[in-house]
C-alpha positions as CSV (number, residue, x, y, z in Angstrom):
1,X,114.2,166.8,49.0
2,X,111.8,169.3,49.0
3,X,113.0,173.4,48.4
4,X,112.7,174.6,52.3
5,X,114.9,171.5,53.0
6,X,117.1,172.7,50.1
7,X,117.3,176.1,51.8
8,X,118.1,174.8,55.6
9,X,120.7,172.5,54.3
10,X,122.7,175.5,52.0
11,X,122.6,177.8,55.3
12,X,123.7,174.9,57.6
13,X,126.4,174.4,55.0
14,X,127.5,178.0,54.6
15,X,127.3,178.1,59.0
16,X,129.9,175.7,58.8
17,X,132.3,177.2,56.9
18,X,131.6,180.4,58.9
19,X,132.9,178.4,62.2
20,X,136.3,177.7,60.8
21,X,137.4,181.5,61.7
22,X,136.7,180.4,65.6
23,X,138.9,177.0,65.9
24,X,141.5,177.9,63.9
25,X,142.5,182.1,64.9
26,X,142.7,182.3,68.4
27,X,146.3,179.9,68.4
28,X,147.3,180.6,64.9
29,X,147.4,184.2,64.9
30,X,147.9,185.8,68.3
31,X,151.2,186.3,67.8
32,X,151.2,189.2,65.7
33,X,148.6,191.1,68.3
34,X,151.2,189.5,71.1
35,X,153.7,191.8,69.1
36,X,152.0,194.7,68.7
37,X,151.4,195.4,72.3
38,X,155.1,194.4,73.1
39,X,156.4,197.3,70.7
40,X,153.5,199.5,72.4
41,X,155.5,202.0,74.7
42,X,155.0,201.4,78.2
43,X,153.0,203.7,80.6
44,X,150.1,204.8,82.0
45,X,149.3,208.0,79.7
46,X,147.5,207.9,76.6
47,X,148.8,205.3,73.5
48,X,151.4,203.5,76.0
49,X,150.6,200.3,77.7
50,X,150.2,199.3,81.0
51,X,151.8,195.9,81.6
52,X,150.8,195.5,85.3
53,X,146.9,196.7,84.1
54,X,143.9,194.2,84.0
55,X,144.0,192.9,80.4
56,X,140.6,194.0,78.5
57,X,139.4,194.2,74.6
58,X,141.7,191.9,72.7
59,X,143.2,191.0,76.1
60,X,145.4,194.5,75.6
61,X,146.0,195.5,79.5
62,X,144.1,198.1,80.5
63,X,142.1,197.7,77.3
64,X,138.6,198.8,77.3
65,X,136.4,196.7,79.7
66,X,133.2,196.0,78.4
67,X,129.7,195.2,79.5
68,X,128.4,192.2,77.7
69,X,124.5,193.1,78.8
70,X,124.7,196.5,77.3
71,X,126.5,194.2,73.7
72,X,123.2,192.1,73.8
73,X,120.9,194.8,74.0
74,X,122.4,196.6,70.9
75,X,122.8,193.5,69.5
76,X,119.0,193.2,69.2
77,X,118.6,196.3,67.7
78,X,121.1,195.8,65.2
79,X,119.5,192.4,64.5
80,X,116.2,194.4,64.2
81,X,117.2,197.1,61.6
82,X,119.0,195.0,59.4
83,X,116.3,192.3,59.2
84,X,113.6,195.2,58.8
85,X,115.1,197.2,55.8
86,X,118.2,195.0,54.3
87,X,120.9,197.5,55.4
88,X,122.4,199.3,58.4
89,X,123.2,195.8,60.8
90,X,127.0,196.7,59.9
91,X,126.7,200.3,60.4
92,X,125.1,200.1,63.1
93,X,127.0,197.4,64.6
94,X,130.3,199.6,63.5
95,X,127.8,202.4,65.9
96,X,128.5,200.3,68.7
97,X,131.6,199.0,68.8
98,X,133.5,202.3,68.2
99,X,131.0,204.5,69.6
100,X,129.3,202.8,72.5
101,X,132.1,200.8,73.6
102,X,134.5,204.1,72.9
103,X,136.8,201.2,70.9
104,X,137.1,204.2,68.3
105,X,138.5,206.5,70.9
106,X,140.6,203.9,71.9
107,X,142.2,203.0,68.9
108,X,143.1,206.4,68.1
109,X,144.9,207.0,70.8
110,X,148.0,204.1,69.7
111,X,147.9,206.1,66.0
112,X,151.1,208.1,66.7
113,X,152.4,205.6,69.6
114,X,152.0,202.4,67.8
115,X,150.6,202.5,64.6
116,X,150.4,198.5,64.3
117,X,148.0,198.0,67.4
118,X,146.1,201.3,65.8
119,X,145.6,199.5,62.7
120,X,145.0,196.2,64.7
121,X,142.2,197.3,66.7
122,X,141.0,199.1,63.1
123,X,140.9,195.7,61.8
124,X,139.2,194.0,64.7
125,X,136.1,196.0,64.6
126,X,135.3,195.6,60.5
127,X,135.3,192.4,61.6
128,X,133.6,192.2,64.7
129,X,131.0,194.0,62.5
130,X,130.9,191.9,59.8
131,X,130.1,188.7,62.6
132,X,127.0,190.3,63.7
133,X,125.7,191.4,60.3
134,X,126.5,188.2,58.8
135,X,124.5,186.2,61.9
136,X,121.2,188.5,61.0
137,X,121.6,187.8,57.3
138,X,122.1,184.1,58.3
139,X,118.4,184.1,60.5
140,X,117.2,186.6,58.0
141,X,117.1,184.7,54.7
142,X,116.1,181.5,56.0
143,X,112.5,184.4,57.4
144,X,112.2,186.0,54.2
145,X,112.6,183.0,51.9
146,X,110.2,181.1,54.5
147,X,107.6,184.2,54.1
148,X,108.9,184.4,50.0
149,X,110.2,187.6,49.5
150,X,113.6,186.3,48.5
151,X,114.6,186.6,45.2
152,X,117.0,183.7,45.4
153,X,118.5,183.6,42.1
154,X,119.5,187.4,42.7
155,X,120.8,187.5,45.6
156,X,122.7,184.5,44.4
157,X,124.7,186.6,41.9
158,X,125.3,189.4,43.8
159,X,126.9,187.2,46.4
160,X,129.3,185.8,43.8
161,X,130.5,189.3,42.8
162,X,131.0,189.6,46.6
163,X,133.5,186.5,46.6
164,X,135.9,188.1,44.4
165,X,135.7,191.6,45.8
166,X,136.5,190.1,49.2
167,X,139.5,188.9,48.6
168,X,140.8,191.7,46.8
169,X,140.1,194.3,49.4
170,X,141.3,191.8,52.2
171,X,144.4,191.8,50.7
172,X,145.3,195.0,49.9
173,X,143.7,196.6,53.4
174,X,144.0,194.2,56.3
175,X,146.9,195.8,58.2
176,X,146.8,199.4,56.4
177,X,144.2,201.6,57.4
178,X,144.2,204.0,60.1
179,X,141.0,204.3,62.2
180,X,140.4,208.2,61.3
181,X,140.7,206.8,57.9
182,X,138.0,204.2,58.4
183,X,135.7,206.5,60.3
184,X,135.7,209.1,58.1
185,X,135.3,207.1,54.6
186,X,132.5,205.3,57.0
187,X,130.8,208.4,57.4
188,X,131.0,209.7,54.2
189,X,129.8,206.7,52.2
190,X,127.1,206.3,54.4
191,X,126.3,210.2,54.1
192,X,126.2,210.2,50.2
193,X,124.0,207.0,50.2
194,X,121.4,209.1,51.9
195,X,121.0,211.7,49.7
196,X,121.0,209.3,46.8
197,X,117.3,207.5,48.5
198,X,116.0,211.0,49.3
199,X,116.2,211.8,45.6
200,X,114.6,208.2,45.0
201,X,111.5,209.4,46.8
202,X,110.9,212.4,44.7
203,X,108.4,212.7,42.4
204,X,110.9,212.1,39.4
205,X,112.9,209.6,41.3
206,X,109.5,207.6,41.5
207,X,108.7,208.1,38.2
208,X,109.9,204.9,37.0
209,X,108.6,202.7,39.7
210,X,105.1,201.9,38.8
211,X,105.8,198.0,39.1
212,X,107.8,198.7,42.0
213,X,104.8,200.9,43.7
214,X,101.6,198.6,43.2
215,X,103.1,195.2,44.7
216,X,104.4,197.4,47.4
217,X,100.8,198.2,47.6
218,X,98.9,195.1,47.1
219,X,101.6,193.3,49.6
220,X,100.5,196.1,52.4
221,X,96.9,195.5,52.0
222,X,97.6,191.8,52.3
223,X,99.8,192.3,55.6
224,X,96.9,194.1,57.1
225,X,93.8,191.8,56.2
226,X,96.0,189.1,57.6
227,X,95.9,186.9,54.4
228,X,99.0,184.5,53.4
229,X,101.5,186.4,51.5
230,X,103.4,183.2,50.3
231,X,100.5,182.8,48.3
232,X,101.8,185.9,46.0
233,X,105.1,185.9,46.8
234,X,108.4,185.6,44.8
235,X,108.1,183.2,41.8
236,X,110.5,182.8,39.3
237,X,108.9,182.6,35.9
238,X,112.5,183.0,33.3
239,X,115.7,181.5,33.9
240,X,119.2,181.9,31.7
241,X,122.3,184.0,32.0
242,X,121.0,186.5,29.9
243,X,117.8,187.4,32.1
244,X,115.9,186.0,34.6
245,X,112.4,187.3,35.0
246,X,110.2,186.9,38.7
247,X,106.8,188.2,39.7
248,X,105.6,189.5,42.7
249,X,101.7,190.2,43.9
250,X,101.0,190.0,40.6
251,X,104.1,192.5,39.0
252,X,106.7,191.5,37.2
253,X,110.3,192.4,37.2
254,X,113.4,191.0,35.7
255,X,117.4,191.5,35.9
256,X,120.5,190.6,34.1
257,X,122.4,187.8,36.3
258,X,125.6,190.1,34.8
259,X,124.7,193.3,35.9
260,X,123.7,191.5,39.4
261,X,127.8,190.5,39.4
262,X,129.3,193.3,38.9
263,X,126.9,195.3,41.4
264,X,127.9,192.5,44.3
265,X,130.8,193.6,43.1
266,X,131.7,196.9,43.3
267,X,129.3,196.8,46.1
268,X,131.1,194.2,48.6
269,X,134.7,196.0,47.7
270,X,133.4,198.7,49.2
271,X,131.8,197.0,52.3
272,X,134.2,194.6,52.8
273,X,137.1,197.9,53.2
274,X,134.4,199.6,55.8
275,X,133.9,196.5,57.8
276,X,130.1,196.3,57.2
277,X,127.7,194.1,55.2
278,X,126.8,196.4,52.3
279,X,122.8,196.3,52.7
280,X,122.7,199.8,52.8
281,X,124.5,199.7,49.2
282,X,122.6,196.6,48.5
283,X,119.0,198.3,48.9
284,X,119.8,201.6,46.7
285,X,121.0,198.7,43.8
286,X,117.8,197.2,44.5
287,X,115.5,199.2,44.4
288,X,116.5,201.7,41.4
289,X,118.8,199.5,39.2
290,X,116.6,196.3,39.4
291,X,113.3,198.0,40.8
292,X,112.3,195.8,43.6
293,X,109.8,197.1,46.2
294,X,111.0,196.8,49.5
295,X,108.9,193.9,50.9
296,X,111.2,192.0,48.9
297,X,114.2,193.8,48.8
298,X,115.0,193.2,52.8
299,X,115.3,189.4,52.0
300,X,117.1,189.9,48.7
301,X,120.1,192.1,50.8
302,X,120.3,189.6,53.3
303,X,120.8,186.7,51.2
304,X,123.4,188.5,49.1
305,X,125.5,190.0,52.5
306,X,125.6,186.7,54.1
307,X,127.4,185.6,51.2
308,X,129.5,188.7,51.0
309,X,130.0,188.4,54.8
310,X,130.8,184.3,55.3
311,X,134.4,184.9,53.0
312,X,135.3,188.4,54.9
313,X,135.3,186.7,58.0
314,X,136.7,184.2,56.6
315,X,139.7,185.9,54.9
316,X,140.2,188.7,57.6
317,X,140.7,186.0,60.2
318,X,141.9,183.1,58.8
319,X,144.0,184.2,55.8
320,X,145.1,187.7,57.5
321,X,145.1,187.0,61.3
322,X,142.8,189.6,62.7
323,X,141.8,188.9,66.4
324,X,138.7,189.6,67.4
325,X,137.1,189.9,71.0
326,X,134.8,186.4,71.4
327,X,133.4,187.0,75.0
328,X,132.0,190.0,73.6
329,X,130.6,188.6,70.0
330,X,129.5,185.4,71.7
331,X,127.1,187.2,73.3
332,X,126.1,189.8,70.8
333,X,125.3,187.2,68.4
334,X,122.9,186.0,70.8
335,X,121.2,189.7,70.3
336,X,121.2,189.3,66.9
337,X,119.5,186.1,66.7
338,X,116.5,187.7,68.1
339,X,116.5,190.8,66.8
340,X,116.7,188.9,63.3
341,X,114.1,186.6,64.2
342,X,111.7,189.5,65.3
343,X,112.4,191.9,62.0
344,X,111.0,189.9,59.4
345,X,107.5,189.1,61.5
346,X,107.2,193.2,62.7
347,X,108.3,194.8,58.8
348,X,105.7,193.7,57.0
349,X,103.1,195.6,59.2
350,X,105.5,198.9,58.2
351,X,104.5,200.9,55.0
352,X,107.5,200.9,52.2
353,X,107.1,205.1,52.9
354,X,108.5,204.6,56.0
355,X,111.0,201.8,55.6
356,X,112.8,204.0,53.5
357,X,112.1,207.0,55.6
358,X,114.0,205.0,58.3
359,X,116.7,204.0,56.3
360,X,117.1,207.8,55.1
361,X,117.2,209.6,58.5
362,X,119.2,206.8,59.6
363,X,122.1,207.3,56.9
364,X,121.7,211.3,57.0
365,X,122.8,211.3,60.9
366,X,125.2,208.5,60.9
367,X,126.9,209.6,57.8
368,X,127.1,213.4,59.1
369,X,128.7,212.4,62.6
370,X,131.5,209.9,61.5
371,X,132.2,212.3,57.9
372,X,132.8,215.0,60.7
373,X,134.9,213.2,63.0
374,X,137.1,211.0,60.9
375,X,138.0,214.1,58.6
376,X,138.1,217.0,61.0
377,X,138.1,215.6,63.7
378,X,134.9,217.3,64.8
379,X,132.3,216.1,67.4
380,X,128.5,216.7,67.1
381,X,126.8,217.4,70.4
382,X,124.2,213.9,70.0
């Protein structure tokens, strides 16, 4: 069996596992949402329920109704950025669903009238995020290993860090965070993550990235005189516990498989509580800790998310109970598939300047509006 073979058959595998959530929630688990909207006072004013209303998100009468063409079409673009840079599907996707969809306004309007369907709704959309950002990481590493600018072996050990954080934070979260809560710690990470790349870009943030700087380099001049970049891409040349070492358009760089642990880690703990893959805590790891150039850390993120992602779902839904809305995510995911498939073939044609310019301004805006609101309840104007 050759490696791309290898490859197919591990994500056809992990795509398996990832179906379970679907046959096995919808019957064993409705009961508790079923509860939650009984206690929900009755009414037609704000945090009460309508009994006699046409059921919507979650099938919650008079629930949001929502527009499955408008889920597709952010769907591609959350496919697109995550594919592009490593980081921002769930944030984006997390953009949507409480934003777009207004299922943040909604939720917060059951906080003092029923906490439970508050927290219920809270828990649907991390998840609801984390199917869409998982789906692109799915389509994504199967691209970037295809186009080699995977580091497997990485991504590999960040994932495994990932398992255990998962659990942890499903367990002590599912059920007990308010959605101001969420939204604000949302904003706030996001915000502080930001700042950390702009100082990256400096002159003494860049000081230690020769390596880092001259594959980026010799990888844009191949993208633009059209020759094969597999040629040059990832190649493992060192293998063992203590370090493995790879090389990339002719620069090498090497990691401890320990460090790459505990940074999937501490790094899917904190994703896993906001509902989100972790790319955009991925690619800061990546690039400064280990030193990667971008062209390679995309491909890298995705690997280690979908891994991160596949047991969140996983626990969240089939471990905890949380319900999710599947007329909506069936057809998001079919967004994503494209907007995934269409990432890796455009980003290479984008300098590494501006991939992280994007992810910058990106994280400076979102991080600002949801810090604001989930705090202090302030709105900005955009």
């Amino acid at each position: 069996m050759n490696t791309n073979l290898k490859f197919v058959t591990v994500l056809l595998l992990i795509f398996c596992f990832a179906a379970v959530p679907m046959l096995v929630t919808d019957t064993a688990h409705s009961a508790s949402l079923e509860e939650a909207i009984a206690q929900a006072p009755q009414g037609t004013e704000k945090g009460q329920i309508d009994p006699n209303a046409k059921p919507g998100f979650l099938g919650i009468p008079g629930g949001p109704q929502l527009n499955p063409i408008v889920g597709f079409l952010w769907a591609i673009w959350v496919g697109w950025i995550f594919s592009t840079v490593g980081a921002f599907g769930g944030i984006m996707a997390g953009v949507g669903h409480m934003t777009i969809y207004g299922l943040g306004s909604y939720a917060k309007t059951f906080k003092d009238t029923s906490p439970a369907l508050n927290k219920g709704i809270t828990d649907s959309i991390r998840v609801s995020n984390q199917w869409l950002v998982g789906t692109s990481a799915l389509v994504s590493s199967f691209n970037y290993w295809k186009q080699k600018r995977l580091v497997a072996s990485l991504g590999f050990f960040l994932g495994i860090g990932a398992l255990f954080a998962t659990l942890l934070i499903v367990f002590t979260t599912a059920g007990k965070v308010k959605f101001s809560q969420y939204q604000g710690y949302f904003g706030l990470v996001v915000f502080i993550i930001g700042g950390f790349m702009v100082y990256e870009m400096s002159p003494k943030g860049q000081a230690s990235k020769k390596a880092a700087k001259a594959a980026a380099k010799a990888f844009e001049e191949a993208a633009k005189s059209k020759v094969a970049i597999e040629n040059l891409g990832v190649k493992t040349l060192k293998w063992s516990l203590s370090k493995i070492e790879i090389s990339f358009f002719g620069q090498t760089f090497s990691f401890s498989p320990i460090w790459a642990f505990a940074g999937g880690f501490f790094i899917s703990a904190l994703a896993s509580f906001l509902g989100i893959g972790g790319g955009f805590l991925y690619v800061p790891f990546l690039t400064s800790v280990v030193g990667l150039p971008m062209f390679v850390v995309a491909g890298t993120s995705a690997l280690s998310v979908l891994i991160g992602m596949i047991f969140a779902i996983f626990n969240f839904m089939v471990l905890k109970g949380v319900m999710i809305h599947w007329p909506l995510i069936g057809v998001e995911l079919i967004g994503i598939f494209i907007g995934s498939m269409i990432g890796p073939r455009t980003g290479k044609y984008i300098p590494e300047k501006v991939l992280k310019g994007i992810f910058i301004v990106l994280a400076a805006y979102i991080g600002l509006k949801y810090t604001l609101l989930g705090f202090f309840g302030i709105k900005m104007p955009f």
